[in-house]
Structure formats: C-alpha cells, structure tokens
FIKOLZA-1660 file (N, C-alpha, C; in steps of 0.1 Angstrom, whole numbers, plus 5000, padded with zeros to 4 digits):
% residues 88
   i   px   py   pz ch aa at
   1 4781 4194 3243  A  X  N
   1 4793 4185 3242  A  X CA
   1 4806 4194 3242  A  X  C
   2 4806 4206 3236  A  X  N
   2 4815 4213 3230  A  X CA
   2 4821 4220 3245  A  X  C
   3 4815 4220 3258  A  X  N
   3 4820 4225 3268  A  X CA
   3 4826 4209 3279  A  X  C
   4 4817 4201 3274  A  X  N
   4 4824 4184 3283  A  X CA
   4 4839 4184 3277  A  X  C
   5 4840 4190 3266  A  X  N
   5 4860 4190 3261  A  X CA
   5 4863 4199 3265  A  X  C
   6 4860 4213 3266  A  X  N
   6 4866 4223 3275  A  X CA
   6 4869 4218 3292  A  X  C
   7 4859 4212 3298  A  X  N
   7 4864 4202 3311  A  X CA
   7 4874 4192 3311  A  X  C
   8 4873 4188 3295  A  X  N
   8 4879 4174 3298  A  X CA
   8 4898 4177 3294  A  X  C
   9 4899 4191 3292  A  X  N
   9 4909 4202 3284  A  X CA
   9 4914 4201 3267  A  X  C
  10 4902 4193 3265  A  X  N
  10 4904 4194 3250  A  X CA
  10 4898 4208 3240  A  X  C
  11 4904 4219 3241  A  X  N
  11 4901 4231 3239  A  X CA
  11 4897 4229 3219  A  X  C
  12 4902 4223 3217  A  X  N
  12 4907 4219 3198  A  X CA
  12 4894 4215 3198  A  X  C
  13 4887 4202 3205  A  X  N
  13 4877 4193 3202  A  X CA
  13 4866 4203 3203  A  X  C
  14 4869 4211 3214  A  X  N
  14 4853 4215 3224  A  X CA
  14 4854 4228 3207  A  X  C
  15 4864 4234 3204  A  X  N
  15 4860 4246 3194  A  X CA
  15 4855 4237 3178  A  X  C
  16 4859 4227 3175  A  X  N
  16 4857 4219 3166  A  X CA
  16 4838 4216 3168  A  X  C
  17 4839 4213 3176  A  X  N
  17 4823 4207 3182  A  X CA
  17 4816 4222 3181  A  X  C
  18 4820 4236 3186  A  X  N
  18 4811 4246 3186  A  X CA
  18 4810 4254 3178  A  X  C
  19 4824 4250 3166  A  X  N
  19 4821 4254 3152  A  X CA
  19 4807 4247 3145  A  X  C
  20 4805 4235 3145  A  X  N
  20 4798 4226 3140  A  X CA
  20 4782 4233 3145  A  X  C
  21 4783 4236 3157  A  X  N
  21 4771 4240 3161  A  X CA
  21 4768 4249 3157  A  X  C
  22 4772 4262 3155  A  X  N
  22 4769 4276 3148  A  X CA
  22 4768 4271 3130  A  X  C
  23 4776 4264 3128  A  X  N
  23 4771 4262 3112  A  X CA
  23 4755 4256 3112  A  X  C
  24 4756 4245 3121  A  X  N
  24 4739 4240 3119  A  X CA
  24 4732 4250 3125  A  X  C
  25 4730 4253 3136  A  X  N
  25 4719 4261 3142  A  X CA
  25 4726 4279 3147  A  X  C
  26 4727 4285 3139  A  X  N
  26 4736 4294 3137  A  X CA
  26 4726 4308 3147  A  X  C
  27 4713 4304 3151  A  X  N
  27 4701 4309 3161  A  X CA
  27 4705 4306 3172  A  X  C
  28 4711 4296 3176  A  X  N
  28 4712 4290 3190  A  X CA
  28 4727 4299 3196  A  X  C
  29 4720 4304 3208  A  X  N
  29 4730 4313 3211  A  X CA
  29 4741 4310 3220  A  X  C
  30 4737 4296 3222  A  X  N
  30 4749 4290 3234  A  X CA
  30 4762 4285 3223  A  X  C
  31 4755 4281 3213  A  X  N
  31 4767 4277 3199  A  X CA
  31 4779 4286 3201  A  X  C
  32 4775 4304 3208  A  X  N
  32 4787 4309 3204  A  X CA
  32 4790 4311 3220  A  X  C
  33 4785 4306 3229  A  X  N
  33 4791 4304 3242  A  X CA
  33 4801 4294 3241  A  X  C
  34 4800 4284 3232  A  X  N
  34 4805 4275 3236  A  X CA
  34 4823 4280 3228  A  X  C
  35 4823 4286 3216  A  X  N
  35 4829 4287 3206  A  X CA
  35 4838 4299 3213  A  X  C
  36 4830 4309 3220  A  X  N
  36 4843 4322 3232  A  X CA
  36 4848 4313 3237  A  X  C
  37 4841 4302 3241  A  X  N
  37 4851 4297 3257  A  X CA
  37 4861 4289 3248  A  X  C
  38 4860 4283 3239  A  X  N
  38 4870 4270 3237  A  X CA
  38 4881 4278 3227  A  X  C
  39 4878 4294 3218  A  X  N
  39 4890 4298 3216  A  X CA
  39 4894 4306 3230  A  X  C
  40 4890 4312 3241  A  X  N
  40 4896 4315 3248  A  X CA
  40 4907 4308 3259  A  X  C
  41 4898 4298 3258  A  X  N
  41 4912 4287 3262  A  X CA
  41 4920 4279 3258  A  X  C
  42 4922 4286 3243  A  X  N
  42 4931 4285 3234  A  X CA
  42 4939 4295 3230  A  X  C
  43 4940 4308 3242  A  X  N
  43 4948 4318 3240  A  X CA
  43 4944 4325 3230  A  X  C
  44 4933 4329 3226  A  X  N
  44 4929 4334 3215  A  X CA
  44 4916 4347 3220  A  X  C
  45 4916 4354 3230  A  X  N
  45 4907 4360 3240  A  X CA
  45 4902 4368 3226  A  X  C
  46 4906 4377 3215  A  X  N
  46 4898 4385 3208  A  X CA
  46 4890 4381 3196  A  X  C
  47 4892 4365 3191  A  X  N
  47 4886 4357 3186  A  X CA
  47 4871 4353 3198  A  X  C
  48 4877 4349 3209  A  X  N
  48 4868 4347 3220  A  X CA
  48 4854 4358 3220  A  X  C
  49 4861 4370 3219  A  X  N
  49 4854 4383 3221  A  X CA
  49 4842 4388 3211  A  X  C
  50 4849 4379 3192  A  X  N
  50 4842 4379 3186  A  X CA
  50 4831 4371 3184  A  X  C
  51 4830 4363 3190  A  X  N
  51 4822 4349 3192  A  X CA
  51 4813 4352 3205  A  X  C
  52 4815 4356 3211  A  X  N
  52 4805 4364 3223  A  X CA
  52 4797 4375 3218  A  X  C
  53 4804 4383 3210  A  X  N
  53 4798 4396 3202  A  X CA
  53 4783 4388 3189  A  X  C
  54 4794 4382 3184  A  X  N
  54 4781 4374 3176  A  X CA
  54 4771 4368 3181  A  X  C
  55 4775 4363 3192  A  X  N
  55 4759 4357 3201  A  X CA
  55 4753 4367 3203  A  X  C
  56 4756 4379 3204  A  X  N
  56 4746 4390 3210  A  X CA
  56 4740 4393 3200  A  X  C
  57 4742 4394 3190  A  X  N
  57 4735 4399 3176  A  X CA
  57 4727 4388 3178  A  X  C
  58 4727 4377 3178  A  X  N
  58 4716 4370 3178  A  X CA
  58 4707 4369 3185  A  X  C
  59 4710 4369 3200  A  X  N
  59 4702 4370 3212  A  X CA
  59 4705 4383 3221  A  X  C
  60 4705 4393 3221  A  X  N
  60 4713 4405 3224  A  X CA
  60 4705 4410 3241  A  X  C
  61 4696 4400 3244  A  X  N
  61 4696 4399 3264  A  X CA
  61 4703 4387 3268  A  X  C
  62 4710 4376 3264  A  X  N
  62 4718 4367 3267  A  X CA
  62 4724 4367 3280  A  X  C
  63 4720 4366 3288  A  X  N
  63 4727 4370 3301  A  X CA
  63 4741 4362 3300  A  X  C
  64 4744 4345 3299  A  X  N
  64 4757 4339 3298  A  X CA
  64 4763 4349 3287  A  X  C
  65 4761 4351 3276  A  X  N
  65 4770 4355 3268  A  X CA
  65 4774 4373 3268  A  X  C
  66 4763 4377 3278  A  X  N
  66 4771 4391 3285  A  X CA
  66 4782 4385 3297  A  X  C
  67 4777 4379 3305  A  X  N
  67 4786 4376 3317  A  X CA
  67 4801 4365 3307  A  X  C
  68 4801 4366 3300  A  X  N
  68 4813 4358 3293  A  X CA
  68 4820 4372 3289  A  X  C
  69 4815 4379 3283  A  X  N
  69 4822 4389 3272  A  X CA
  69 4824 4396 3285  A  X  C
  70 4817 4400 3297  A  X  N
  70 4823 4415 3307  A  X CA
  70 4834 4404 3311  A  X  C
  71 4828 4393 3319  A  X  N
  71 4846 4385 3320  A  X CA
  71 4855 4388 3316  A  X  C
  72 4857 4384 3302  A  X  N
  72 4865 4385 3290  A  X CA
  72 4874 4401 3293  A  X  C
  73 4864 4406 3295  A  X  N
  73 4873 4419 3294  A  X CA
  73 4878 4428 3303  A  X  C
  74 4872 4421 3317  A  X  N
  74 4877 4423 3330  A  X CA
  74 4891 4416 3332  A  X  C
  75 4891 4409 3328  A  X  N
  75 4906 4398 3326  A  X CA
  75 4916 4406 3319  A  X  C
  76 4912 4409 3309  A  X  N
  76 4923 4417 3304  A  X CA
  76 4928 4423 3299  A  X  C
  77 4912 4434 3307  A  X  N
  77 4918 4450 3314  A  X CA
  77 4912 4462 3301  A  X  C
  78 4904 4453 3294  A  X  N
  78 4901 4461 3282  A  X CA
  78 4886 4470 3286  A  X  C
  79 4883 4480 3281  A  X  N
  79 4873 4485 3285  A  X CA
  79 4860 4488 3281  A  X  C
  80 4848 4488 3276  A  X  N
  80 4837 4490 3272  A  X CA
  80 4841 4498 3261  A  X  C
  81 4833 4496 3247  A  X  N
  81 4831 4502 3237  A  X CA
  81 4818 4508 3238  A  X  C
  82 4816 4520 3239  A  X  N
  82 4796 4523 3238  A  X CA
  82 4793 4528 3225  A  X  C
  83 4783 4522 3218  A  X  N
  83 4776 4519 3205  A  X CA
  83 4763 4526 3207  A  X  C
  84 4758 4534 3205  A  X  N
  84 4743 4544 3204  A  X CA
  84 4741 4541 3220  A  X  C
  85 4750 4547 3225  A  X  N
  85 4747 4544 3245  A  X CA
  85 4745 4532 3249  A  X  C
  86 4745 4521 3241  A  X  N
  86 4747 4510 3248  A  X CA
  86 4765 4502 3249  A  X  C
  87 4761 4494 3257  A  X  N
  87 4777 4486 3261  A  X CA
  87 4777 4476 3250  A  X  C
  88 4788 4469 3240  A  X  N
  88 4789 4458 3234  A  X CA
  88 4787 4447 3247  A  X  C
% end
C-alpha cells in the first residue's frame, strides 16, 4: 500500500503506511523498501539511505533493497563505504 501513495504522490501517507509496517513485521524487508522510497521522495535521501541500510541487516542478499541504496547513491554522487571488504 505504502508504495500505491508513493504513485499516487502521497509521499507523507506512503511513509506513514511503511512506518506501520516495520513496527508490525519489523522481518519483512520490503517494510524498509517501502520506508527509503517514501522518505526519499520527501527529500530526505540520508534518512532514505538509513532505511535501505536497515533492510540489509535484516535481509543482507535483498537484491530491491541493494538496487535502491546503489541508486541512492549513484544520484547523489556519494560513494561506497567498505565494511570488512564488503559494500554497505
């Protein structure tokens, strides 16, 4: 639901709706898909960044919530942190 308001451009609703989902199912790793995208399209990209980061701790092969965060950072211009040889 939390991304049908990011289409519909209700960025407030869609992050309201994907807060709710990480408090209930706080496992479910699209919860923080949904939660990068609707603060990022609320001008908030490092909030975004942290909410992508957190889905990886949960699910850390996530392919959406890698291809969100390299986005994220291809946009703007920021560059890989390496953590024991791996990429955040």
């Amino acid at each position: 639901r939390s991304l049908c308001y990011l289409r519909l451009g209700e960025p407030e609703a869609a992050l309201k709706d994907a807060l709710t989902c990480c408090a209930l199912k706080p496992e479910w790793p699209m919860a923080y898909v949904c939660k990068g995208a609707a603060l990022d399209a609320m001008g908030n990209p490092m909030e975004a960044c942290s909410a992508y980061v957190c889905g990886l701790v949960v699910d850390p092969s996530n392919v959406v919530l890698r291809q969100r965060l390299n986005a994220l950072f291809d946009r703007m211009g920021w560059t890989c942190v390496a953590m024991d040889g791996k990429h955040v």
